[in-house]
C-alpha positions in Angstrom: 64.2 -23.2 156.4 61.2 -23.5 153.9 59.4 -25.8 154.0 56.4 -26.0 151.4 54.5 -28.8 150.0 53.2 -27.6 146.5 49.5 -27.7 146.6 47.8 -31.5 146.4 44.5 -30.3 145.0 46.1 -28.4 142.4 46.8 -31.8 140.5 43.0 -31.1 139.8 43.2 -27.4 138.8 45.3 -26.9 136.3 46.9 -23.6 137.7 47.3 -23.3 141.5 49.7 -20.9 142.8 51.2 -19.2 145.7 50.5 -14.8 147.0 51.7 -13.0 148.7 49.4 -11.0 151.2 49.4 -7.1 152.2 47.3 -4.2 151.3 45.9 -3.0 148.1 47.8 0.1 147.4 46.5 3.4 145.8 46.9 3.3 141.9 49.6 5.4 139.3 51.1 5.4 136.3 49.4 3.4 133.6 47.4 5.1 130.7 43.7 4.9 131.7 41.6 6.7 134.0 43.3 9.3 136.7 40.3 9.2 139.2 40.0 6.1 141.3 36.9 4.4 141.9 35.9 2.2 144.9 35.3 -0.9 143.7 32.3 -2.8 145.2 31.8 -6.6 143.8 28.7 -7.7 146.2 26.3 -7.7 143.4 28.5 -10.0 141.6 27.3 -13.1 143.6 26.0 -15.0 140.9 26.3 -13.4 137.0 24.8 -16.5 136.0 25.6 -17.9 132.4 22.4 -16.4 130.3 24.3 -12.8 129.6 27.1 -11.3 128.0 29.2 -9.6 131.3 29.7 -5.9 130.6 33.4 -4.8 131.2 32.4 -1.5 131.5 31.7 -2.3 134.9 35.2 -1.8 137.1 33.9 -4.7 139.7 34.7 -7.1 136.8 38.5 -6.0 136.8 40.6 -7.7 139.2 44.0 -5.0 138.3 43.2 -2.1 136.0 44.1 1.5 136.3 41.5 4.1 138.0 40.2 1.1 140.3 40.6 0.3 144.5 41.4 -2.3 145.3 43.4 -2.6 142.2 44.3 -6.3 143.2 48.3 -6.1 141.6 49.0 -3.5 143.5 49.4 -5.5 147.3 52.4 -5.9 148.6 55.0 -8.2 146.3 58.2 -7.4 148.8 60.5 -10.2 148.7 63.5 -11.4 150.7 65.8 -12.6 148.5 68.2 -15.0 150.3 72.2 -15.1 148.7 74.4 -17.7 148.2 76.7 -17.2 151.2 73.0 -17.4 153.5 72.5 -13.6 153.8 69.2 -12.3 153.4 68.0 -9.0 152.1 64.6 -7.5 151.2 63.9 -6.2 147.9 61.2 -3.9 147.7 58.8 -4.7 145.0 59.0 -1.3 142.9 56.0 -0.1 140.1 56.2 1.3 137.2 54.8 5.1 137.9 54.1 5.6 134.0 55.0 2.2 132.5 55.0 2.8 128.7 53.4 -0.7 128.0 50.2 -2.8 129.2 50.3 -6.9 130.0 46.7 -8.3 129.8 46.7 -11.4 131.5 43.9 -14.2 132.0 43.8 -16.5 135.0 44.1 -20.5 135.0 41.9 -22.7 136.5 41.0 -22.2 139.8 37.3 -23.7 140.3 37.8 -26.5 141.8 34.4 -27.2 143.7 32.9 -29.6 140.9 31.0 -26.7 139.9 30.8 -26.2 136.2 31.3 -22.1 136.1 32.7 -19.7 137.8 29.7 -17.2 138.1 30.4 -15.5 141.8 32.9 -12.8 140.8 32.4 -11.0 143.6 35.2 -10.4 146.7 34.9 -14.7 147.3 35.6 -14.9 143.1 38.2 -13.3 143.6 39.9 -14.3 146.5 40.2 -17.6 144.8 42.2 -16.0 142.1 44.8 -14.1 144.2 47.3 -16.7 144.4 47.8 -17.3 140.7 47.2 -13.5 140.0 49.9 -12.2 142.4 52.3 -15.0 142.0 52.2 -14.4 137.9 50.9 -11.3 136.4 50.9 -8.7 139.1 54.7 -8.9 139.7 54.7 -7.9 136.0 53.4 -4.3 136.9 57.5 -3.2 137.7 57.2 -2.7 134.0 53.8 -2.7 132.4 49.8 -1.6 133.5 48.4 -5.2 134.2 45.2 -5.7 133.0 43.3 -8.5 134.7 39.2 -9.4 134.0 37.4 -11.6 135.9 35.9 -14.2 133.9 33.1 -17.2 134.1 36.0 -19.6 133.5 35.3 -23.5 133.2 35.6 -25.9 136.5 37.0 -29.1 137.1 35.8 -31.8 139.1 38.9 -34.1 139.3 40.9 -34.0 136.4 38.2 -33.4 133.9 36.4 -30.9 133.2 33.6 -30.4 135.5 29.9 -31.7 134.6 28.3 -28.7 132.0 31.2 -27.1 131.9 30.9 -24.2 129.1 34.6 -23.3 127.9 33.4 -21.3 124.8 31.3 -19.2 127.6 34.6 -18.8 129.2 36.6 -17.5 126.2 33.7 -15.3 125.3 34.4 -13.7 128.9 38.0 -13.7 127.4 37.0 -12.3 124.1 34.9 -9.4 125.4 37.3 -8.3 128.2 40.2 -7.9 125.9 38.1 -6.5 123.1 36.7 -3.6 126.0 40.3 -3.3 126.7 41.5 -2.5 123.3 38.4 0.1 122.8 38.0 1.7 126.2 42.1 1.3 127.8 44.4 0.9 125.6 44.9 3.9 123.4 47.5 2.8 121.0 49.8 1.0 123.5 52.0 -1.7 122.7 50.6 -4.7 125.0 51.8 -8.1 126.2 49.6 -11.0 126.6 49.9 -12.9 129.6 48.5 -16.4 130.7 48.6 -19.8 132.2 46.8 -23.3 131.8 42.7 -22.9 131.2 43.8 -18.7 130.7 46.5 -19.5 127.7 44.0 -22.0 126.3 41.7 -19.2 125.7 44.2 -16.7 125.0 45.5 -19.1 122.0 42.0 -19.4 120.1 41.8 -15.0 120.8 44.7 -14.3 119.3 43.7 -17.0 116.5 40.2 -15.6 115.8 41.2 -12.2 116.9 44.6 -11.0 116.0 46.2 -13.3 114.2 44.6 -12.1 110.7 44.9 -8.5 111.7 47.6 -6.9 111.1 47.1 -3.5 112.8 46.2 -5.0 115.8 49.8 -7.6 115.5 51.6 -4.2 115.7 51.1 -3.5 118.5 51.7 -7.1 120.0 55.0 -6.7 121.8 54.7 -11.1 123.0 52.6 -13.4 124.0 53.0 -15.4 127.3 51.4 -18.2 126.9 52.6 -20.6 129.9 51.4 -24.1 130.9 49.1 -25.1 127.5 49.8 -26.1 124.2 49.9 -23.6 121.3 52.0 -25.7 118.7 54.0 -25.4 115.3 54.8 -28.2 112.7 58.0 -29.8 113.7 61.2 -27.6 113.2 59.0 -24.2 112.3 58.8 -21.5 114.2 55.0 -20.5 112.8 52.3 -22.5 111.6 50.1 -24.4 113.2 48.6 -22.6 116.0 49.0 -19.2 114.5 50.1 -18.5 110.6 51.7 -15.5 111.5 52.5 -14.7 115.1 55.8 -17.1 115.2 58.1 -18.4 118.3 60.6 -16.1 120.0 63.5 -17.1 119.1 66.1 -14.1 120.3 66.1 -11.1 122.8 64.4 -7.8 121.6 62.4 -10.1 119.1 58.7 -8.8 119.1 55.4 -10.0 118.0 56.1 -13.1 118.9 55.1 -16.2 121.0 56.9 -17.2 124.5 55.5 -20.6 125.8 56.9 -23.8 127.9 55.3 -26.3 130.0 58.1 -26.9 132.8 59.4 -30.7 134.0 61.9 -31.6 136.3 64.9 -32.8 135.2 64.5 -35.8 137.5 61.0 -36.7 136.1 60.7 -36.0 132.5 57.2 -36.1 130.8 55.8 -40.0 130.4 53.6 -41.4 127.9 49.9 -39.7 129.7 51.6 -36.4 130.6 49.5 -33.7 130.6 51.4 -31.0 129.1 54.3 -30.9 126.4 51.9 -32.9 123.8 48.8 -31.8 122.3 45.4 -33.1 123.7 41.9 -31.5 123.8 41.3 -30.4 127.6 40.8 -26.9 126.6 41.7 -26.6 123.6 38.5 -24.7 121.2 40.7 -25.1 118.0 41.2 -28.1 115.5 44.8 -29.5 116.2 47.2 -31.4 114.4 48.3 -34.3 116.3 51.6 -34.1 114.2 51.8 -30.8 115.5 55.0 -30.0 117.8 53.8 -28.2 121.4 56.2 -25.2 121.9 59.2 -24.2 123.6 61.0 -21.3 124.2 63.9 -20.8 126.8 63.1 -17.6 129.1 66.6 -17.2 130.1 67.3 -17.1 127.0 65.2 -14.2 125.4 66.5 -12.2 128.4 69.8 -12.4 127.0 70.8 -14.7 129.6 72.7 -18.1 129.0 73.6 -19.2 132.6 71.2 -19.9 135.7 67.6 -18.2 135.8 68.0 -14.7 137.5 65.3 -15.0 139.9 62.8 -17.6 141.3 60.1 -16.2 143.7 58.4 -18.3 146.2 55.1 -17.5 148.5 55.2 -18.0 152.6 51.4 -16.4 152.5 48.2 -17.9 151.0 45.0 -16.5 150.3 43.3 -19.5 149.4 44.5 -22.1 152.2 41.3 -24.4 152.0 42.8 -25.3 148.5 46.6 -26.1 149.5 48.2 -28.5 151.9 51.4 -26.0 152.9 53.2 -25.7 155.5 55.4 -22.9 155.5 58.3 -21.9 157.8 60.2 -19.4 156.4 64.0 -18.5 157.1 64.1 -16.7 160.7 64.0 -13.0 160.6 61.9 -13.1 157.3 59.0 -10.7 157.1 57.9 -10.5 153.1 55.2 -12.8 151.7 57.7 -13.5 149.0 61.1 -15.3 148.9 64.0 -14.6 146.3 66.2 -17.3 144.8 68.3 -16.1 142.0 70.6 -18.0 139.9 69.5 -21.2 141.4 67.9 -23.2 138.9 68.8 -23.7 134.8 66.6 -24.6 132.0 66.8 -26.1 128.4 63.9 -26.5 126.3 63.6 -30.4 125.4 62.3 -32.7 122.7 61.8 -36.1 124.3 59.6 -39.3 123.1 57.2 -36.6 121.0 57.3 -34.5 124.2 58.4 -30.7 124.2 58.9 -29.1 127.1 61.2 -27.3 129.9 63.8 -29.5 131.3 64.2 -27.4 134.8 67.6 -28.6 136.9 68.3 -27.4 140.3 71.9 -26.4 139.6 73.6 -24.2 142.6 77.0 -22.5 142.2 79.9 -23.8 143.8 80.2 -22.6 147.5 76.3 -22.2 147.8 75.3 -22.6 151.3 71.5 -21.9 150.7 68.8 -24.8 151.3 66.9 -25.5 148.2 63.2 -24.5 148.2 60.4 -27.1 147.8 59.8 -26.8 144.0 58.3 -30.2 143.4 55.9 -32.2 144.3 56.4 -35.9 143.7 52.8 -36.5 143.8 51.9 -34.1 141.0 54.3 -35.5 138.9 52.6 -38.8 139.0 49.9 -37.7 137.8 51.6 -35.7 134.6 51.4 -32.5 135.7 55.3 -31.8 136.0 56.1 -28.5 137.8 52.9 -26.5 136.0 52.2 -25.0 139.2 55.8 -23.0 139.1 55.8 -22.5 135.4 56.2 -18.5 135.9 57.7 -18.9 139.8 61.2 -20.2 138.7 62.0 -18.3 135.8 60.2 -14.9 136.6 62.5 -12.4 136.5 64.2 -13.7 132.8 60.2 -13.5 131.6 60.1 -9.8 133.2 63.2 -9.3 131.4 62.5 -10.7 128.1 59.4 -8.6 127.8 60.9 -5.2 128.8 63.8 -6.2 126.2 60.7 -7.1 123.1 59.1 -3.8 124.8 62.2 -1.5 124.0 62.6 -2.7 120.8 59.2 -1.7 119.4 58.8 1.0 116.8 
């Protein structure tokens, strides 16, 4: 039995998550450097807000090739449990020469009241394992994952934080990517990967940054843009947020955007929900409050019409002060990850000016598994839906929708 309680503070943090723990392993594949470095963050303390941060330095990199630890590449082994109550592990598998890059951009995880993030150092980043490993770094079966830290805004409740600087933040977001494109990538195709306070700032970058340039759009195999609110006028699939990077609308579409805020079927967003409708929390670009926040089906843009293919679940935490959890996983389980797949369903939504992911716990017939904990009852009151498991539920279809866009790239 699992039993997990989805983390209480995180209805402050717009972006808490679940790891898995295990050791950094050595770096391949990927199309940077060959020679590893030893990575040593304890100068990185306090970057304070006064500077630009240079990415030329490898400490700021949480995953990048030619760096150890390269954080993406712990241990992501799951135990995937079956319909008929069977268990077996499934190795988690990297690319050894993936042929495409994700760059992906944390959410929220100060939480202290503090209004920056400025200790990137090995404490920085420990706070930013959970979300990391539970989103972006399963990604690297198929892609190099990028991942810069970043001096990103804090909350204190559920506002931003006193002084909080969010244009220093997506500066930190600018300049990373912008060190990726001139010193990494090479002329790779790339996805864009995010969540919460991270696809805020990945929104205005690929405004400002990309979505004028068309070079630069060409090699833009999607954009994963989870838990914020890039939006379109009402029945358009671009405009709005971008005037040329539109919504994916089919499998092997590229250049394109995949987004969702996730709700339970149960408890469907309320007038003072937090996501599915545009507001302002992060958000560095005017909006249109006529605007309609978009949707995209991830089963769907993996070609898949029935139940999600995967759901992952953590039974290890790195940042425990930060969750109320108690875990007991299935006997006989030894992964930090568990596997559910074709468990859940979802349909994109349109409710009361809401658009969202309508997520239904829908088991075959015959299925002798216990559910997992996927909500939190609390959370939801407070209109957060299930943003914490935005990526967790539908992860595999998102893996598999961007190694379809990926294949189908010139």
């Amino acid at each position: 039995m699992l039993r997990r309680s989805l983390c209480l503070v995180g209805l402050l943090s717009l972006g808490c998550q679940g790891s898995a723990a295990g050791s950094p392993a050595a770096d391949g594949g990927g199309g940077a450097d060959a020679a590893i470095e030893h990575i040593d963050r304890s100068g990185l303390t306090d970057v304070g807000i006064d500077a630009p941060l240079d990415y030329a330095n490898p400490a700021l990199w949480m995953c990048r090739p030619g760096i150890d630890a390269n954080e993406c590449h712990r241990n992501l082994d799951t135990t995937e449990i079956r319909p008929d109550g069977t268990q077996v592990v499934v190795p988690h598998v990297r690319a050894q020469q993936p042929k495409f890059d994700c760059f992906y951009v944390l959410p929220t995880m100060l939480l202290s009241g503090a209004a920056q993030l400025t200790d990137l150092s090995d404490s920085g980043v420990q706070l930013a394992l959970d979300a990391l490993l539970a989103q972006a770094a399963r990604f690297s079966r198929v892609c190099e994952v990028y991942a810069p830290m970043y001096r990103q805004a804090g909350l204190a409740g559920g506002a931003l934080a006193p002084g909080a600087n969010t244009e220093l933040a997506l500066q930190d977001v600018r300049d990373s990517f912008a060190y990726y494109l001139a010193h990494f990538n090479r002329g790779r195709n790339f996805v864009i990967l995010g969540h919460s306070q991270g696809s805020y700032h990945l929104t205005t970058l690929l405004r400002r940054d990309m979505d004028e340039n068309a070079a630069r759009r060409g090699k833009l195999i999607s954009a994963v843009l989870l838990g914020a609110q890039p939006y379109v006028p009402p029945g358009e699939r671009v405009g709005g947020s971008f005037a040329n990077i539109p919504t994916c609308s089919e499998p092997g579409e590229t250049g394109c955007l995949i987004a969702y805020s996730s709700y339970a079927a149960e408890a469907p967003p309320t007038s003072g929900a937090l996501f599915g409708m545009q507001n302002t929390s992060f958000s560095l670009e005017p909006i249109d409050p006529q605007g309609q926040v978009v949707c995209t089906e991830p089963a769907h843009l993996a070609g898949n019409e029935g139940r999600f293919s995967g759901a992952y679940f953590p039974i290890q935490l790195f940042n425990k002060g930060l969750f109320a959890t108690e875990v007991v996983p299935p006997a006989g389980v030894t992964t930090p990850y568990l596997t559910y797949r074709e468990l859940f369903r979802g349909h994109c939504r349109l409710r009361e000016g809401y658009s969202y992911l309508e997520v239904a716990l829908d088991p075959p017939d015959g299925d002798l598994r216990e559910p997992p904990v996927y909500r939190s009852p609390l959370l939801e009151s407070f209109g957060f839906g299930m943003h914490l498991v935005d990526y967790n539920l539908p992860l595999d279809d998102l893996i598999e929708a961007v190694t379809l866009q990926a294949a189908a790239m010139p």
